[in-house]
C-alpha positions in Angstrom: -162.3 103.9 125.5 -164.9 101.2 123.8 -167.0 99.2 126.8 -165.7 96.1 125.6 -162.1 97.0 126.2 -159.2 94.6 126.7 -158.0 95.5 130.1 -154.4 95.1 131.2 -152.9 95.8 134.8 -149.4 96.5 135.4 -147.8 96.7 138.6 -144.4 98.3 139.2 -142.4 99.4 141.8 -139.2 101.1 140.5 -138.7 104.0 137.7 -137.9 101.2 135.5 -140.8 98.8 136.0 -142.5 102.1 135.4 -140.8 102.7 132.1 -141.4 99.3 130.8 -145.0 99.2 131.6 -145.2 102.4 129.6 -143.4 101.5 126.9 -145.7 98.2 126.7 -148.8 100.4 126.6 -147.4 102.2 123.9 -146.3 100.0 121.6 -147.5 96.1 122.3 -151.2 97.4 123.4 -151.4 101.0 122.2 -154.7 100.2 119.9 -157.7 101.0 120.8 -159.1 97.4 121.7 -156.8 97.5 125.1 -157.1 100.1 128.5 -154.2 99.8 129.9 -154.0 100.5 133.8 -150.9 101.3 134.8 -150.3 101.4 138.8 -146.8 102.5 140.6 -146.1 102.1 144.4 -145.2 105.4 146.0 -142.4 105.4 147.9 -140.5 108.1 150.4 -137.2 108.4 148.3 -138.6 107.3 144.9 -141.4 107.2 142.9 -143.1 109.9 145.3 -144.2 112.1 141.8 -147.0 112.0 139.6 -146.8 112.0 135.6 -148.2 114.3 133.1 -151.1 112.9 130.6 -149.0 111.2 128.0 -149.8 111.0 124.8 -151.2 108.0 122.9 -151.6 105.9 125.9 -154.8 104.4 125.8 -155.6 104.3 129.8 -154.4 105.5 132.8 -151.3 105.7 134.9 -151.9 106.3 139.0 -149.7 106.4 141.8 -150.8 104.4 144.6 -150.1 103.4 148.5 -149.7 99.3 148.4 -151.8 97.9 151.6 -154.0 95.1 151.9 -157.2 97.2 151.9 -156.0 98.9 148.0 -155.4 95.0 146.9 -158.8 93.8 148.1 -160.8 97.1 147.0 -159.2 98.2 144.0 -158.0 95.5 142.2 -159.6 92.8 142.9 -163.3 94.3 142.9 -162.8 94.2 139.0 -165.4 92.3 136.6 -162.3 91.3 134.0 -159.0 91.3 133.1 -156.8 90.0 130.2 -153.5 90.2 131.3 -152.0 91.2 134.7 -147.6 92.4 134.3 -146.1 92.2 137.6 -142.0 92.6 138.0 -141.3 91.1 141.6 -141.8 87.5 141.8 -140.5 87.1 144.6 -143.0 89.4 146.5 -145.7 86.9 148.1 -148.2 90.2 148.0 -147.8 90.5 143.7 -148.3 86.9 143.5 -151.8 87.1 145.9 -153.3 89.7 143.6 -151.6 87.0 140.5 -153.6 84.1 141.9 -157.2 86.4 142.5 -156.5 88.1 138.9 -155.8 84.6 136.9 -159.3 83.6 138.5 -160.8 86.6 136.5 -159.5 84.9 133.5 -156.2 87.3 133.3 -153.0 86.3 131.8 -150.1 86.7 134.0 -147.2 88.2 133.1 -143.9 87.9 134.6 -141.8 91.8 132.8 -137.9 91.7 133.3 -136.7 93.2 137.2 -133.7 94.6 135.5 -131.3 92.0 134.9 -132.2 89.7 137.1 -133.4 87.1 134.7 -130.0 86.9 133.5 -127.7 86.2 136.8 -126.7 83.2 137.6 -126.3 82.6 141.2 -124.7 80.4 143.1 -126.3 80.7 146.3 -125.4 77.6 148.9 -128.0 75.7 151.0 -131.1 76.9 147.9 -133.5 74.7 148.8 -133.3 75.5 152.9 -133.5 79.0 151.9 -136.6 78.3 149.6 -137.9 76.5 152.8 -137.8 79.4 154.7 -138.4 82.3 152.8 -141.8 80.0 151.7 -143.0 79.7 155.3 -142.0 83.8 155.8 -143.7 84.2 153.4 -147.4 82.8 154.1 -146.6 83.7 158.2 -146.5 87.5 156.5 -149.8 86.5 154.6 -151.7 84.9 157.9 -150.8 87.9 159.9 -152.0 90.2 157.5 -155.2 88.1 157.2 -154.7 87.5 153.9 -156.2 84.0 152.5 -154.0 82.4 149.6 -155.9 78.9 148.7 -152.7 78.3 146.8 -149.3 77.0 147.1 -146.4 78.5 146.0 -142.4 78.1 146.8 -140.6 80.8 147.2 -137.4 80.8 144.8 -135.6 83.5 145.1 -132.9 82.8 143.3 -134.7 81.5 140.0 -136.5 83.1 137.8 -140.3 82.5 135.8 -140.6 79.4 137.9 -143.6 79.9 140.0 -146.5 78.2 138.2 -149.0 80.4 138.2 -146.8 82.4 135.4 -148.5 82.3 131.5 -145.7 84.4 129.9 -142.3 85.7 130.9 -141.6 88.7 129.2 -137.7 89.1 128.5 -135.5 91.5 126.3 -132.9 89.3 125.2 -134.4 86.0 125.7 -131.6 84.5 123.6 -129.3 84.7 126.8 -132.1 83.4 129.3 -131.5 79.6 130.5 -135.3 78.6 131.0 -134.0 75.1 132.4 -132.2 76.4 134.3 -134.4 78.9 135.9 -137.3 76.2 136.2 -139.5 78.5 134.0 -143.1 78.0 133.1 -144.2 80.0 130.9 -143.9 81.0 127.4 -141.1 83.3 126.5 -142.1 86.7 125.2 -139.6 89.4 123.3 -140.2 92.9 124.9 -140.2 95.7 122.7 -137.9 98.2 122.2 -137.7 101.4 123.8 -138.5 103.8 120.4 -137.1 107.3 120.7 -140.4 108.3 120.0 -142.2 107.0 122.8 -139.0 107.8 125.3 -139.8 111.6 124.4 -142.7 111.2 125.4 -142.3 109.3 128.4 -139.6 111.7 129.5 -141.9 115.0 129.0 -144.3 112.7 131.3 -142.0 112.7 133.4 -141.2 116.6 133.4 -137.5 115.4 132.8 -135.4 118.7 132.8 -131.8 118.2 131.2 -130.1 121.1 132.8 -127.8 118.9 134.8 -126.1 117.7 131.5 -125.4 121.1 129.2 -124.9 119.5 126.1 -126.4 116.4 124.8 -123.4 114.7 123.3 -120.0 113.5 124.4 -121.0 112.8 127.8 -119.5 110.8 130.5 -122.3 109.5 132.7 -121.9 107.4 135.3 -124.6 105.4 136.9 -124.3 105.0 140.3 -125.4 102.2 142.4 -126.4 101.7 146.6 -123.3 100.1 147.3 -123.3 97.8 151.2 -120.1 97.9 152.2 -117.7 100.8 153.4 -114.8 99.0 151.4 -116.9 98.9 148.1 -117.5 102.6 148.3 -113.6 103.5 149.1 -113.5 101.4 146.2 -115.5 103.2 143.8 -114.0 106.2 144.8 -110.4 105.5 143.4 -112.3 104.1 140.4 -113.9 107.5 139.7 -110.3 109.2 140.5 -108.7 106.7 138.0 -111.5 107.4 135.4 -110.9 111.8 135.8 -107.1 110.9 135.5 -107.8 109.1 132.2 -110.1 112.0 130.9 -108.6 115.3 131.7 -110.7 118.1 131.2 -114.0 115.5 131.1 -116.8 115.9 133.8 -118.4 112.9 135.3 -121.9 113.1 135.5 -123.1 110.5 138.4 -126.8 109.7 138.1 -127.7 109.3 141.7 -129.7 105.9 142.5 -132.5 107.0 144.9 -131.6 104.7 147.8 -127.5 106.3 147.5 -126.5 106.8 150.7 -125.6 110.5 152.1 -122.2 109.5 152.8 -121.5 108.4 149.6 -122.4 111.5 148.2 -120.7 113.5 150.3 -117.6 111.6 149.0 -119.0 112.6 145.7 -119.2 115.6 146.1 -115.5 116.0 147.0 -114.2 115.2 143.8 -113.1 117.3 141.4 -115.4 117.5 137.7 -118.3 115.9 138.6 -121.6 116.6 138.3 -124.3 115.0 139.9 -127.5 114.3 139.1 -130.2 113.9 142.1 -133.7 114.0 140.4 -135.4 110.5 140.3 -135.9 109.6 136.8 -134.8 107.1 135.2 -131.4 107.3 134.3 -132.6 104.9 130.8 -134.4 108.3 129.8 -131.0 110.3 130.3 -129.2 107.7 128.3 -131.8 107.6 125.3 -130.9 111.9 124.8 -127.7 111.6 125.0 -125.1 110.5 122.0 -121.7 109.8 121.2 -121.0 109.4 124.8 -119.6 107.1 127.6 -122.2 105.5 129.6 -120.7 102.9 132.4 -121.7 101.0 135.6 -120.7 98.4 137.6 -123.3 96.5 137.0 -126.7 98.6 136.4 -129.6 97.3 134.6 -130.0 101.2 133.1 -127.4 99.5 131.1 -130.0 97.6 128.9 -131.3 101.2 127.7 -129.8 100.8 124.0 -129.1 103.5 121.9 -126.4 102.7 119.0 -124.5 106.2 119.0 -123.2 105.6 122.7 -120.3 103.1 124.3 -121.4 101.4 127.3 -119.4 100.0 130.2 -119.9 97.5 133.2 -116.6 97.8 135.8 -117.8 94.7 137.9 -114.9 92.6 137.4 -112.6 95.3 139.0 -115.2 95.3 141.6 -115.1 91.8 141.8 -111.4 91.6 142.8 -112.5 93.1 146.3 -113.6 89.6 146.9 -116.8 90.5 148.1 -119.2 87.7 149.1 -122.6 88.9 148.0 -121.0 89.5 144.5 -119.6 86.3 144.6 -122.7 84.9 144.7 -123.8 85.9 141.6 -122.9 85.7 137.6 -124.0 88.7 135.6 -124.7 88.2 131.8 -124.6 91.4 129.9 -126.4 92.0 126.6 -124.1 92.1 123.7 -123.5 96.1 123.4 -122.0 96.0 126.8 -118.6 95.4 127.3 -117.1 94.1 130.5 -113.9 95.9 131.2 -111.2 95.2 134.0 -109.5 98.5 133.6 -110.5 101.7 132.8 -107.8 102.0 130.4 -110.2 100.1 127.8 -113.4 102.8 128.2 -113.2 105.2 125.2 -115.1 107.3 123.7 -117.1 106.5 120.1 -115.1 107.2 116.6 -118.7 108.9 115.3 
């Protein structure tokens, strides 16, 4: 690495923030004028692994425990930075390192939190709820005697609008409503995941593919931590419905890491299926796989492209439960996922 280095922090939380920062490093900053520091937040059901050396990454990646003393000591002891990607705006601690990083002359980066850039919600009473989640907020800050000589509203349910934001990185910014959203900064097209880098991300990773015998026409089925008892009855005759309309197919469920116990022990009751329980991203599982079903209700592993696979969102059948935290929000797929209300319309590709 050359002393006069470019240096770029990214901050993630999930297997898919993780993912994107190291698909960034590889491809938008992979030359030898950037050092790219990549940190992830351990957690007790995900995230709790370290990485392999991956090749062509110019920099580091390092698992880390998030407390005030790491932000003070470890970040924010460094002499420069040029651009800071964080995924969670709404987290009042990533926008306290934001404000202390931007001083050091950094760019700050706002990278996509799955499809959240894209949902429209239609939450009533936004601006009392923008009220208080700004005062929790800097309380949370004040008790951890953490000094923020800045203000900032909390929005939850917008997206890019806090002003401290240079860039919003997006993959389809086509479908993002920046007026809507009350965005500041710039819009920036992410790159695509190559295959190229995604092998190489999933040997970091260690992924094993043992859980899916053959690589091609696959049914997998990306689970999701659903809230409600009826939504998981739910999901239950959807999976029935979907081994009556495949006979002889297996369903391989890629467990999310916050899926409750019960719900897979009502997995595990069915008939042909297969589940998968390691914690990698399911986006590296759909990048080996072809000529396959891939469906969701509504998962942003969805966004994982790769042309030789059929992909499927079920959340207008989940929709017709009525429930009132889906009501509240508007999902806008990307354009090589189609929105079915019956699983009649899933089928496999003609290649």
């Amino acid at each position: 690495m050359i002393n006069n280095s470019k240096i770029n922090i990214f901050w993630a939380y999930t297997e898919y923030h993780l993912l994107c920062c190291l698909n960034l490093a590889l491809t938008s900053f992979a030359d030898n004028d950037y050092e790219n520091r990549i940190y992830y937040v351990k957690g007790i059901r995900r995230l709790n692994y370290e990485l392999k050396p991956i090749e062509g990454l110019n920099g580091f990646v390092q698992s880390i425990e998030y407390t005030k003393k790491l932000a003070q000591a470890k970040l924010l002891k460094i002499e420069k930075c040029e651009r800071f990607f964080f995924f969670q705006e709404g987290s009042i601690l990533d926008k306290y390192l934001a404000f202390y990083l931007k001083k050091l002359g950094a760019i700050i980066c706002l990278a996509p939190d799955g499809s959240k850039p894209y949902a429209i919600f239609n939450k009533k009473h936004e601006t009392l709820s923008m009220i208080k989640d700004t005062v929790s907020d800097y309380v949370f800050l004040l008790k951890n005697k953490l000094i923020l000589p800045a203000f900032f509203r909390s929005r939850y349910y917008r997206y890019g609008s806090t002003r401290i934001i240079d860039e919003v990185w997006l993959q389809q910014p086509e479908l993002f409503n920046p007026n809507l959203n009350r965005t500041k900064g710039k819009l920036i097209q992410m790159p695509l995941f190559e295959l190229s880098n995604m092998a190489k991300i999933a040997e970091a990773f260690g992924l094993k593919t043992e859980n899916i015998s053959d690589k091609e026409h696959i049914l997998l089925y990306i689970n999701q931590p659903l809230w409600s008892e009826k939504l998981v009855e739910y999901e239950i005759s959807i999976l029935l419905k979907i081994l009556d309309v495949f006979p002889g197919i297996t369903i391989n469920i890629k467990l999310h890491p916050n899926t409750p116990s019960n719900t897979i022990s009502f997995y595990r009751k069915l008939d042909r299926v297969n589940l998968i329980k390691e914690n990698y991203p399911a986006e590296l599982y759909i990048s080996l796989i072809k000529k396959s079903i891939i469906i969701s209700g509504w998962s942003t592993a969805l966004m994982q492209y790769n042309n030789s696979n059929n992909y499927y969102y079920l959340l207008p059948m989940f929709e017709q439960l009525g429930d009132r935290i889906l009501s509240q929000v508007k999902i806008m797929p990307l354009s090589h996922i189609k929105v079915v209300k019956s699983i009649d319309e899933i089928n496999f590709p003609d290649n």
